[in-house]
C-alpha positions as CSV (number, residue, x, y, z in Angstrom):
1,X,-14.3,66.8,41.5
2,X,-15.7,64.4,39.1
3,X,-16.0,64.8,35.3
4,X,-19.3,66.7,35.2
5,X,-18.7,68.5,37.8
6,X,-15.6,69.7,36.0
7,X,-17.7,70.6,32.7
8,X,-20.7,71.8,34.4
9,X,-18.0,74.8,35.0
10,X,-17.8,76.1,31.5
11,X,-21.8,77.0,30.0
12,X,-20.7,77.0,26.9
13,X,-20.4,73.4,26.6
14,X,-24.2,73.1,27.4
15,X,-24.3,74.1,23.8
16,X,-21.5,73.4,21.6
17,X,-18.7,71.0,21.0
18,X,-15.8,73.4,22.2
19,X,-12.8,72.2,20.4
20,X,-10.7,75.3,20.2
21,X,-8.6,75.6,23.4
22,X,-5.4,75.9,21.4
23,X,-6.6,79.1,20.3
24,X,-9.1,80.5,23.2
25,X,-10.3,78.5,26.5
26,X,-13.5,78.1,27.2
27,X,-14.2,80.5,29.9
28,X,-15.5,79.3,33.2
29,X,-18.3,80.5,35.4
30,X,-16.4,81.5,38.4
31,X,-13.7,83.2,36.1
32,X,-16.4,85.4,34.4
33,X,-18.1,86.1,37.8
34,X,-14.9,87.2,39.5
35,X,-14.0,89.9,36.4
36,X,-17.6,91.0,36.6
37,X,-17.0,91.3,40.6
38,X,-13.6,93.0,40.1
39,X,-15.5,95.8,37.5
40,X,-18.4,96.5,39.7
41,X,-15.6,97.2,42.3
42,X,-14.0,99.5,40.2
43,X,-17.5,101.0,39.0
44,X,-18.3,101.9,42.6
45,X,-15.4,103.0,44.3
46,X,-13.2,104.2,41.1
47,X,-9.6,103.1,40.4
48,X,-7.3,105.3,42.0
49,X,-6.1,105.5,46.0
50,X,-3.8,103.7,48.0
51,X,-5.4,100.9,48.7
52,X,-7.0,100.6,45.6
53,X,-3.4,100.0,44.1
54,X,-2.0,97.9,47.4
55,X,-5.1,95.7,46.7
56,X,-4.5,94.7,43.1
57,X,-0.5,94.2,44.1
58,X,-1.2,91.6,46.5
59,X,-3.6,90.3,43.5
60,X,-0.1,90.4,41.1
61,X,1.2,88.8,43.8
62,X,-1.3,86.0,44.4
63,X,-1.3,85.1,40.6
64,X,2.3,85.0,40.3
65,X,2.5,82.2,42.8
66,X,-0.1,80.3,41.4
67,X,1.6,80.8,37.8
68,X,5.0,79.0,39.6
69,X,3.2,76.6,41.4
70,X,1.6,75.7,37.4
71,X,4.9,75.9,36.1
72,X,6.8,74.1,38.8
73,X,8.9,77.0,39.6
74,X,9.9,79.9,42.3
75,X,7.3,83.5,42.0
76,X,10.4,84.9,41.5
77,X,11.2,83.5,38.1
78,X,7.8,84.1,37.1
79,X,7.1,87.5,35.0
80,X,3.4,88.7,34.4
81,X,2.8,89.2,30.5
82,X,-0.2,89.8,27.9
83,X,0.9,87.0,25.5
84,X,3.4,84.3,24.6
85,X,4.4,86.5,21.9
86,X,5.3,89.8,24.3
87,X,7.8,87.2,26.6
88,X,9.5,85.9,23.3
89,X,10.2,89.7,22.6
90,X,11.4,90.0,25.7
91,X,14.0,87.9,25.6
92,X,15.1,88.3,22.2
93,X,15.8,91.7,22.9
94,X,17.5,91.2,26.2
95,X,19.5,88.7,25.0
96,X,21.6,91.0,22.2
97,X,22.3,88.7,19.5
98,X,24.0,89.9,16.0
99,X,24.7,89.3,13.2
100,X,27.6,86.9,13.8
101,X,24.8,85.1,16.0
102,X,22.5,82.1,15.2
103,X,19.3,81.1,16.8
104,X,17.8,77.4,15.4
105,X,14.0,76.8,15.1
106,X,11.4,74.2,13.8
107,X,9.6,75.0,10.6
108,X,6.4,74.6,12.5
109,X,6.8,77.2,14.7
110,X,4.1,80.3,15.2
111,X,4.8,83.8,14.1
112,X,4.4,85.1,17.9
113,X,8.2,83.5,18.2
114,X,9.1,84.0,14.2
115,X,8.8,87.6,14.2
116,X,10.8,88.3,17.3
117,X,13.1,86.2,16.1
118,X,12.8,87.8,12.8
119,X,13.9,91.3,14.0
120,X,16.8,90.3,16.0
121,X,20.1,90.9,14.1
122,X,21.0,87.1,14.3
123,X,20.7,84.9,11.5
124,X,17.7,82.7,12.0
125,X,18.2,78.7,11.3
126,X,15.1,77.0,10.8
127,X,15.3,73.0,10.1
128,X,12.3,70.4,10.7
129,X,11.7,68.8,14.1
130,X,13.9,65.8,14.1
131,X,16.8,68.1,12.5
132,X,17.2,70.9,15.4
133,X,19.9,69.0,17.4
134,X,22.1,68.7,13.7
135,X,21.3,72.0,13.4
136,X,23.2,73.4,16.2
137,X,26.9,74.6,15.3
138,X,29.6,77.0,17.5
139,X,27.7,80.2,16.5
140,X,25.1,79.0,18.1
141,X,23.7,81.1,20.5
142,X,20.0,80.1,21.4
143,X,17.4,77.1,20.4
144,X,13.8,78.7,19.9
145,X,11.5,76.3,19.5
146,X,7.6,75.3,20.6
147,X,7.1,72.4,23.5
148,X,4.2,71.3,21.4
149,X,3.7,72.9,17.5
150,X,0.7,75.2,16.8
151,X,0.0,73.1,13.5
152,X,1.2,69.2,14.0
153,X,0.0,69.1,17.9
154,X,3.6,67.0,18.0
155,X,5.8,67.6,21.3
156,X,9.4,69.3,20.1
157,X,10.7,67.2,23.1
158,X,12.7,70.4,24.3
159,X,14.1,68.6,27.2
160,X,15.9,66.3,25.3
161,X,16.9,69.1,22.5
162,X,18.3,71.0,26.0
163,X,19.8,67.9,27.4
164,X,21.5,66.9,24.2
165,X,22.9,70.3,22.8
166,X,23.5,72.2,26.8
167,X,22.5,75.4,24.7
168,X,20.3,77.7,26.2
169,X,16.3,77.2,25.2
170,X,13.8,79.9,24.7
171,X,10.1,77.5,24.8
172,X,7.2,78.8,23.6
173,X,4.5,77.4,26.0
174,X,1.3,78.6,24.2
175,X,0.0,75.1,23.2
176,X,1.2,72.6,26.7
177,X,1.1,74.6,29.7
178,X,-2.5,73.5,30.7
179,X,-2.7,70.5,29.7
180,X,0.5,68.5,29.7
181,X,3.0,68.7,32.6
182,X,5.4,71.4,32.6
183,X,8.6,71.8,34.9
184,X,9.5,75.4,33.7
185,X,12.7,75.5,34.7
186,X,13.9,72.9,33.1
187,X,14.5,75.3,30.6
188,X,16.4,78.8,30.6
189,X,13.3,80.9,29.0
190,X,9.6,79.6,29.4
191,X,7.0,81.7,27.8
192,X,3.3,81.1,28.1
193,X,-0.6,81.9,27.1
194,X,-2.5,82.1,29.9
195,X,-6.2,82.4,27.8
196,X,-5.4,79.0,25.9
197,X,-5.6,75.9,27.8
198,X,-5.4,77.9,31.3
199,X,-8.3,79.2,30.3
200,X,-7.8,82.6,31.5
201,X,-9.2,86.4,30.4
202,X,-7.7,87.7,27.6
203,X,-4.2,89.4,27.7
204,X,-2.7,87.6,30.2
205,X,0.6,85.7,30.4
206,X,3.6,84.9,31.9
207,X,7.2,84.1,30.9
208,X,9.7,82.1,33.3
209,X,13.1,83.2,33.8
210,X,15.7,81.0,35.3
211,X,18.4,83.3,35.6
212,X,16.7,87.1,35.8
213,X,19.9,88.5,36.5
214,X,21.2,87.0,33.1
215,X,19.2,88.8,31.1
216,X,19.2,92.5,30.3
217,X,16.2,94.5,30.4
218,X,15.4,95.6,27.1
219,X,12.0,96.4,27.2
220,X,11.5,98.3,31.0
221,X,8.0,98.5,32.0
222,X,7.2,100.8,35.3
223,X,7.9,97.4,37.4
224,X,11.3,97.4,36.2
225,X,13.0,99.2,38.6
226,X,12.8,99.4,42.3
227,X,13.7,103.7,42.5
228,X,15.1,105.4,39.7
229,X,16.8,109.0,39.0
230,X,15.6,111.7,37.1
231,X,17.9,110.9,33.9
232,X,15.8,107.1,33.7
233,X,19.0,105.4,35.6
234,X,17.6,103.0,37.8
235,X,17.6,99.8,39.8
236,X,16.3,96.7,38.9
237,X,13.9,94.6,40.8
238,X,14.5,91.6,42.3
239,X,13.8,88.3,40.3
240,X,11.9,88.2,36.9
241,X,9.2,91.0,38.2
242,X,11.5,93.5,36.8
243,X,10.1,91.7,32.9
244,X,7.0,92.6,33.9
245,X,5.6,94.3,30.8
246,X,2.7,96.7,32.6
247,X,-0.2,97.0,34.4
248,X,-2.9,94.5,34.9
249,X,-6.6,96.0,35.5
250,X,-8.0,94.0,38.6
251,X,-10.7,92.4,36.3
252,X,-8.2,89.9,34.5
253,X,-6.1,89.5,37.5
254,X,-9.2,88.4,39.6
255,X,-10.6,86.2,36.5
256,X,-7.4,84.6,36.0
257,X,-6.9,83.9,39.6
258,X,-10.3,82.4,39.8
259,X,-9.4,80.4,36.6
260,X,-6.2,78.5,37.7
261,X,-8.6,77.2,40.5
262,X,-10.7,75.3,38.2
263,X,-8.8,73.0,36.7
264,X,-8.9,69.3,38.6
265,X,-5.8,67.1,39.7
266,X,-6.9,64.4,37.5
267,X,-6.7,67.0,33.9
268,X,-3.3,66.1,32.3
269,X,-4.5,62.5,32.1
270,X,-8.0,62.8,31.2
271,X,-6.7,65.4,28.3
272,X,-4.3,62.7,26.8
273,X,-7.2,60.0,26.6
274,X,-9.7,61.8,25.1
275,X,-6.7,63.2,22.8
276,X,-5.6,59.7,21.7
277,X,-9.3,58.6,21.5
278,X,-9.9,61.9,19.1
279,X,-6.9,60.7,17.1
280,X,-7.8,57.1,16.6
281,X,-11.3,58.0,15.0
282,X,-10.0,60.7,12.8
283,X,-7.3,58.6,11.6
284,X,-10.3,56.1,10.8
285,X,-11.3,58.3,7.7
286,X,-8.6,60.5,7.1
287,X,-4.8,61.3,7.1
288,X,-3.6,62.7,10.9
289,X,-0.3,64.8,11.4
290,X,-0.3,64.7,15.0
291,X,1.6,61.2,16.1
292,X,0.4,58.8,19.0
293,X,0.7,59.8,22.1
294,X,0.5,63.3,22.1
295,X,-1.9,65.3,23.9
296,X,-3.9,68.5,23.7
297,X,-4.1,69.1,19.6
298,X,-4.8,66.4,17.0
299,X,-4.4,68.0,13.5
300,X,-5.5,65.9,10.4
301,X,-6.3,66.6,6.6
302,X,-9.9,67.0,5.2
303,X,-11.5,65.5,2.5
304,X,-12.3,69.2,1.0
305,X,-10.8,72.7,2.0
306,X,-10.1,72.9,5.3
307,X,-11.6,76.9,5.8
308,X,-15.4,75.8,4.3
309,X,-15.5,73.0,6.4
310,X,-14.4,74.1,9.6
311,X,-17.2,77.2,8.6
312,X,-19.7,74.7,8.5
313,X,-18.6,72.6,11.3
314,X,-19.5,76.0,13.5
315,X,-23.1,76.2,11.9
316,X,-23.4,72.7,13.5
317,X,-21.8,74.2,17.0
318,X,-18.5,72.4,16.7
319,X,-16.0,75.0,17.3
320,X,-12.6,73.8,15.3
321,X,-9.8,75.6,14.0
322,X,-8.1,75.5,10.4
323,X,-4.5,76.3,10.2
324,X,-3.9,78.4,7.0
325,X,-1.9,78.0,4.1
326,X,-1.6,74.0,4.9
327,X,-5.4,72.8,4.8
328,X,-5.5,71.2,7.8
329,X,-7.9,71.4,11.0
330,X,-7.0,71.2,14.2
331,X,-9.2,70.0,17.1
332,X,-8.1,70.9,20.5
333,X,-9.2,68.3,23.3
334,X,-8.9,70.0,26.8
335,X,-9.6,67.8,30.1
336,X,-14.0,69.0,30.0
337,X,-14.1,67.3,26.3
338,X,-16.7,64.3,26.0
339,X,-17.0,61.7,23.9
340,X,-20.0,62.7,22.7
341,X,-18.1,66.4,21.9
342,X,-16.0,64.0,19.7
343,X,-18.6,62.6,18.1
344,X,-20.8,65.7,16.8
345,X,-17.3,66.4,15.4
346,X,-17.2,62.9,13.7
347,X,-20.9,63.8,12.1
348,X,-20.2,67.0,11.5
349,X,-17.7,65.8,8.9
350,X,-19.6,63.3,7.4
């Protein structure tokens, strides 16, 4: 697949510099034409009979292993989610900390992992980036922290944090899985985004579980259990399915199947050169928080407030994000980016 081929796939880039990934994908043809398929399914033959329901389990199915193979992991330590945010619940509350408990986090973290870690009963250490290993003392109990930060686009380097503290590591994924590498199960929790940089329906994500049998089930969906009595005792399900957090209508399980098949082999590279080239001509004309060598986000500091011009950037058709309460802009640069999407940026802030 070359390059255009790969960015003929999403329309709206016939029309606008897309730069926004790290808060929505752009949505591709085939994904939108496989939920449309999926509805008109549903529209003519309704949503209810046996194989109605066997049909969209082998769909659960089929996305979970394309989930693991994404995240370099077994389907069986894959759980389906709606959000980053729901698999961060989920293993704060499985994991039973109190008050004698810490967790240490980054300062640049987003509330979809501050608030669950917010309303556990441990006390909640948060220290900058470089700071987190220092940070780490015998009450201890977990490291929470991004792979890559919502605001600076920097990597948190949780592999090293893991390898250099041996405590266990609950990564929020939302800003790396789909466009940097990512070997899941590195880590002990994983949880992911799938409409970001997957580029995926709305709702959907997942959250990687190394050891499902290490943590308790907190939150039980209907796929928690494999039978159950009539007092709500039951049996767990084998592997991380039993996190599962509820049903998936067909639409988004056919549109997000359909959307982990765009991507091309040759994406993690291409993303981290036009990321570095985005970087080095911002950093031209103004002051850039996201360091060399990163990939995916490049954050910088306007000349001007950061909400009115990012406004007026979208007038123009360049789609940017601001990140509020620190006037800055972020610009997410996703494998379809041009140079010439780069550019209308560059003008646009002239």
């Amino acid at each position: 697949m070359t390059f255009e081929e790969a960015r003929a796939a999403f329309p709206v880039l016939e029309h606008r510099a897309y730069l926004n990934a790290g808060t929505n994908g752009p949505l591709a043809r085939a994904t939108v034409e496989a939920m449309l398929a999926e509805q008109l399914l549903d529209l003519a033959q309704g949503r209810g009979g046996e194989p109605y329901f066997s049909r969209l389990l082998e769909m659960r199915d089929e996305v979970r292993a394309k989930l693991a193979a994404t995240l370099s992991v077994e389907p069986a330590q894959v759980s389906l989610t709606r959000s980053t945010t729901e698999g961060c619940n989920l293993v704060l509350a499985g994991l039973d900390l109190g008050p004698e408990d810490e967790v240490v986090t980054s300062d640049v973290e987003h509330f979809g992992l501050l608030g669950a870690l917010a309303v556990s009963k441990a006390r909640v250490v948060a220290v900058p980036p470089e700071e987190i290993v220092a940070a780490v003392t015998e009450r201890t109990r977990l490291i929470a922290i991004s792979h890559v930060s919502w605001v600076t686009g920097n990597s948190l380097e949780p592999e090293r944090v893991k390898a250099e503290t041996g405590m266990p590591i609950l990564v929020d994924g939302a800003q790396s899985v789909g466009v940097i590498p990512v070997e899941a199960g590195t880590y002990d929790f994983y949880a992911v985004s799938c409409q970001k940089w997957l580029c995926g329906p709305d709702a959907t994500g997942a959250l990687v579980v190394a050891d499902p049998e290490g943590l308790r089930i907190a939150l039980p969906s209907y796929f928690a259990q494999a039978e159950h009595q009539p007092d709500g005792s039951f049996v767990p399900r084998e592997g991380a399915e039993r996190f599962d957090t509820g049903w998936i209508g067909g639409s988004s399980l056919a549109g997000l199947s359909a959307a982990l098949d765009v991507a091309p082999d040759w994406r993690f590279g291409r993303a981290g050169e036009i990321a570095a080239r985005c970087r080095r001509s911002l950093a031209e004309r103004f002051e850039v928080v996201t360091k060399p060598d990163q990939a995916g986000l490049v954050t910088f500091r306007p000349a001007g407030d950061a909400e009115e011009i990012v406004a007026r950037l979208r007038e123009l058709g360049v789609i940017v994000r601001f990140i509020p309460g620190r006037d800055l802009i972020r610009v997410s640069c996703g494998y379809w980016t041009s140079e010439d999407d780069i550019e209308r940026l560059l003008a646009g802030l002239s």
